[in-house]
C-alpha positions in Angstrom: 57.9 -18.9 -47.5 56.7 -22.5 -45.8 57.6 -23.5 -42.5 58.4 -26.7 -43.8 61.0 -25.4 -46.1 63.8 -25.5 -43.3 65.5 -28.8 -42.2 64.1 -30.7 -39.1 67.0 -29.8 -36.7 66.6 -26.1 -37.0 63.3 -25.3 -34.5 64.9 -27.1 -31.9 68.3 -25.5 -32.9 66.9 -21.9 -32.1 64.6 -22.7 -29.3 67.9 -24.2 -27.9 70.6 -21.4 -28.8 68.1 -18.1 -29.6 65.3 -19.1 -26.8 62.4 -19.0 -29.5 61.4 -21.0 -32.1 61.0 -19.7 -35.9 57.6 -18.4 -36.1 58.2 -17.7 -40.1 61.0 -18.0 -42.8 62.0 -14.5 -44.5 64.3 -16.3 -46.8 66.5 -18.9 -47.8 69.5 -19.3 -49.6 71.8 -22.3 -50.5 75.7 -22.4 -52.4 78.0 -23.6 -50.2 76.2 -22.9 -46.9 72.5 -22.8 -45.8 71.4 -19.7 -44.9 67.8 -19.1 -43.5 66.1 -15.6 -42.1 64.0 -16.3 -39.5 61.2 -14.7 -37.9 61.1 -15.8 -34.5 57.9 -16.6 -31.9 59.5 -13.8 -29.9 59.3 -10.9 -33.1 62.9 -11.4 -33.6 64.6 -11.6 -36.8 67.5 -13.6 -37.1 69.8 -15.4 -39.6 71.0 -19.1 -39.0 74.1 -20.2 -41.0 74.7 -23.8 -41.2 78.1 -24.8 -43.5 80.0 -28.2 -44.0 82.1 -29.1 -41.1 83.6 -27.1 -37.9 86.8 -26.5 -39.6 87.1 -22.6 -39.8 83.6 -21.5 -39.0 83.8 -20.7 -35.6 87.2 -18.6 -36.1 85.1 -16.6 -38.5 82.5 -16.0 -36.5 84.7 -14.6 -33.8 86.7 -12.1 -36.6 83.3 -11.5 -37.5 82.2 -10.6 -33.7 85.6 -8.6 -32.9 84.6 -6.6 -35.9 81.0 -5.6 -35.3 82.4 -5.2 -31.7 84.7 -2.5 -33.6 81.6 -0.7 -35.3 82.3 -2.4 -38.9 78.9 -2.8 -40.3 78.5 -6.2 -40.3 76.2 -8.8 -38.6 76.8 -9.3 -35.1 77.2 -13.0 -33.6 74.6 -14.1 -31.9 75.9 -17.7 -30.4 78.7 -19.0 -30.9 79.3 -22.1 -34.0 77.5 -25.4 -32.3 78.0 -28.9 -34.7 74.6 -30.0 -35.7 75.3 -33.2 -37.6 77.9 -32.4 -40.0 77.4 -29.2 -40.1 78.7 -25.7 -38.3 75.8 -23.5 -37.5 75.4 -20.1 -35.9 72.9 -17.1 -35.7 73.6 -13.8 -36.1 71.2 -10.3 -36.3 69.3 -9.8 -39.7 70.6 -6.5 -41.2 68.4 -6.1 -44.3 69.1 -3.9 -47.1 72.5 -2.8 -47.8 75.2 -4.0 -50.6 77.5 -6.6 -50.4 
């Protein structure tokens, strides 16, 4: 998928909050939040979620930390929700495969 396919803020989003900037995009989705897998410079892969508002995200994101914290199999948070623009964005590991 094209490097050009993400928005402008988002390379200096994860060289700011994940210390490397996107060396690829694995995917990208869009319904009511933007969600984009990432290779990073660094080999990492990592998901950045970006959603309307700061409203509820970031108490989500911690439920969603206590319970990877707890073993649940689910993403773990990797920074906390930071506003960019309008928007509430995080990062979290890349846990391919599995059902939803």
């Amino acid at each position: 998928m094209p490097m050009n396919d993400m928005p402008d803020w988002l390379p200096d989003w994860c060289r700011a909050h994940l210390g490397s900037e996107p060396a690829g995009v694995l995917f990208r989705l869009q319904q009511t939040s933007m969600v984009f897998g990432l290779r990073l410079a660094d080999g990492a892969d990592v998901v950045v979620k970006a959603r309307p508002g700061t409203g509820r995200a970031a108490s989500c994101v911690a439920a969603q930390a206590r319970l990877a914290e707890r073993g649940f199999p689910c993403a773990r948070p990797l920074t906390p929700v930071v506003e960019v623009e309008s928007l509430a964005v995080h990062a979290e590991e890349f846990r391919p495969g599995g059902e939803v």
